[in-house]
N, C-alpha and C positions, 0 to 999 in steps of 0.2 A: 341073338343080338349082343348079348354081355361080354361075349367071347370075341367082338372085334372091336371092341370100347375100349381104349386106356388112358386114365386121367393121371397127372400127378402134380406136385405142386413145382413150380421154377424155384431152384436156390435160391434163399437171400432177396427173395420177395414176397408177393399176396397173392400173386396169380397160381392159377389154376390154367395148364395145359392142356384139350381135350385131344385124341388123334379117333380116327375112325376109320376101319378099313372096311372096302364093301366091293364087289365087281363094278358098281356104277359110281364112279366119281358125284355123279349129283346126287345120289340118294347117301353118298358118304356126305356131302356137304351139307345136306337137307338134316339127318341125324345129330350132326354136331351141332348147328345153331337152336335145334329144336333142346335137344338136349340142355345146351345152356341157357336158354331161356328159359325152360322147365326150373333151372337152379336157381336162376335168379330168383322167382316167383316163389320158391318154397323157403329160400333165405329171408325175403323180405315176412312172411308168414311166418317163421319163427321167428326172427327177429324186432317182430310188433309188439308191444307190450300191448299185454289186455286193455289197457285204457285207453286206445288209439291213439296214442301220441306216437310221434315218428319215432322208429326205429335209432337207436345212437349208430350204426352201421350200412352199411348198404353196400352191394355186390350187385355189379353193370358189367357185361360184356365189355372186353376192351376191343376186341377182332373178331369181327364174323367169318366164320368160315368161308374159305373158298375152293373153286374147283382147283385140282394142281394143273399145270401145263403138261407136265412128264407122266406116267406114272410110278407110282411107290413100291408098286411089287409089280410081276417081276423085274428084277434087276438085272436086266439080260446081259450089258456086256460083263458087269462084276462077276455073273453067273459061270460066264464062259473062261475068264479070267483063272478063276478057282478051278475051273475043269481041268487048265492043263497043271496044274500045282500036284 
């Protein structure tokens, strides 16, 4: 599952990019939202101070994932494209 995971951060802001690649568009869509929710939950966990007072920080989903309309791989005509190069 790690091996189709890639996160990284956007230039020049706070976000966090997830991608996820799978044969099943839903179960790619189903990973990515579970997976950020997972972060959110564990940010808010460390970011609690002992004393239960609210966290100075907090990390919210800004876009849930969705299914693509196309899809991502393969890229058939670019594929073909390259063929004749």
């Amino acid at each position: 599952l790690q091996e189709r995971i890639t996160a990284g951060a956007k230039p020049e802001t706070v976000l966090i990019d997830v991608d996820v690649l799978d044969e099943s568009p839903v179960r790619a869509r189903d990973i990515a939202n579970t997976l950020s929710d997972e972060f959110v939950v564990m940010i808010r966990e460390l970011e609690t101070p002992e004393n239960g007072t609210a966290p100075d920080s907090r990390v919210v989903v800004e876009q849930r994932a969705s299914i693509p309309t196309d899809p991502v791989v393969p890229k058939t005509a670019r594929n073909i494209a390259l063929g004749f190069l």
